[in-house]
C-alpha positions in Angstrom: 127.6 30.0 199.3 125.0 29.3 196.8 121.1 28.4 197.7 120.3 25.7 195.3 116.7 25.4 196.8 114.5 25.1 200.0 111.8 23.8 201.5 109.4 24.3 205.0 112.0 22.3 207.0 115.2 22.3 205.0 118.3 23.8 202.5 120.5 23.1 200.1 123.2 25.2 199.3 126.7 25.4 197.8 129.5 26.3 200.6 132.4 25.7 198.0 134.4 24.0 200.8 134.0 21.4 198.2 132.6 18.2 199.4 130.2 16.5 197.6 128.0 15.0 200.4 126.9 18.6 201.8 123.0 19.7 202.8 122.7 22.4 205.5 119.8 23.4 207.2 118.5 27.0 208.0 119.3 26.0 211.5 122.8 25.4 211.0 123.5 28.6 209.1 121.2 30.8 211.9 124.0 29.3 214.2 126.9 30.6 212.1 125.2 33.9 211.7 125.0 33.7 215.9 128.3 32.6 216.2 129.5 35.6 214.1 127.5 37.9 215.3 128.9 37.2 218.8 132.3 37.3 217.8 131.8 40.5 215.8 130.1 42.3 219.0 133.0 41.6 221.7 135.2 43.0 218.1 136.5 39.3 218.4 138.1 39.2 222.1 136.5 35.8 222.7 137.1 32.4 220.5 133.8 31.3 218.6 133.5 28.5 216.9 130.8 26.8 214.5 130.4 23.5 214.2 128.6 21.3 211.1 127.8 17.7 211.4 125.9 16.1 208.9 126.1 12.2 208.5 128.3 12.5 205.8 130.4 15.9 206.4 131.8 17.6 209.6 133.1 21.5 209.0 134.5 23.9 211.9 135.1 27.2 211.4 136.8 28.6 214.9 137.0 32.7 214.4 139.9 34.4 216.5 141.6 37.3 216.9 145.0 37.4 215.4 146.5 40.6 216.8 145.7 43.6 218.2 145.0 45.3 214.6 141.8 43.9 213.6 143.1 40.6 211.6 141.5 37.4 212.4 142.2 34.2 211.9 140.0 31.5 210.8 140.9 28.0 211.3 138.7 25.2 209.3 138.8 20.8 209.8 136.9 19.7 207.0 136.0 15.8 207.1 133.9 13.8 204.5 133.3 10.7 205.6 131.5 8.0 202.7 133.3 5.1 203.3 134.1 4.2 199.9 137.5 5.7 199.5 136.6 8.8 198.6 137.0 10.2 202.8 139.0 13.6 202.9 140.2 14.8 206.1 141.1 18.6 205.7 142.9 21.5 208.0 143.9 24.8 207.3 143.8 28.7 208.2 143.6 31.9 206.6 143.8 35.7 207.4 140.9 37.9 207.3 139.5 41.1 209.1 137.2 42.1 211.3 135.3 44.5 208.9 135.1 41.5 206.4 133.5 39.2 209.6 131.0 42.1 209.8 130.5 41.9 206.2 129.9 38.5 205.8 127.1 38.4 209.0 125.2 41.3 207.3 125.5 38.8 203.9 124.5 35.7 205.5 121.6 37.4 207.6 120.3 38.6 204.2 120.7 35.3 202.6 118.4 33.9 205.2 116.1 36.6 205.1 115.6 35.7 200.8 117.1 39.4 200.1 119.8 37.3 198.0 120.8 33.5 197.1 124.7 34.2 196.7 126.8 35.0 199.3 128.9 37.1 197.8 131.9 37.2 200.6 132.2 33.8 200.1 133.4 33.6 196.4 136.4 32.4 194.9 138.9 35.2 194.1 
């Protein structure tokens, strides 16, 4: 996640989810931060998810617990929806942990605070 620039009322960052059609609002990140934040705190014993839906672009991220160790799973549906051909319709899941959940709340939080503008748990490898 990358913030591109910002105004009194809105965003623009980079989310590398890549879509092209993508603005998000410091609303919409706040509520992933909350969402996070409220998984991290019950160490991920209930389901959150986080929801994006822009006219162009629907993302959910649903956080769960895989297993009993710590490892949690992260289910995303992507969508872009132009019209013109160029709609993508996405699904997938990966692995990660509960320390790197906690890790990328304190990274996001900071990101909104303007301590950074690159989210560093959220680069490519």
């Amino acid at each position: 996640m990358k913030r591109l620039w910002e105004d009194a009322l809105e965003m623009n960052v980079t989310f590398e989810l890549k879509a092209k059609w993508c603005e998000v609002t410091v609303a919409e990140i706040e509520a992933l931060v909350s969402a996070l934040q409220a998984f991290n705190a019950r160490n991920g014993k209930l389901v959150r998810t986080w929801t994006l839906d822009s006219p162009l672009v629907h993302v959910s991220l649903t956080f769960e617990l895989a297993n009993t160790r710590g490892t949690v799973q992260v289910n995303a549906v992507v969508e872009q929806m132009k019209g013109d051909g160029g709609d993508m319709k996405a699904a997938f899941s990966f692995e990660t942990t509960m320390g790197q959940m906690d890790d990328l709340q304190r990274q996001l939080s900071g990101f909104l605070a303007h301590e950074t503008d690159l989210v560093e748990s959220l680069r490519p490898d």
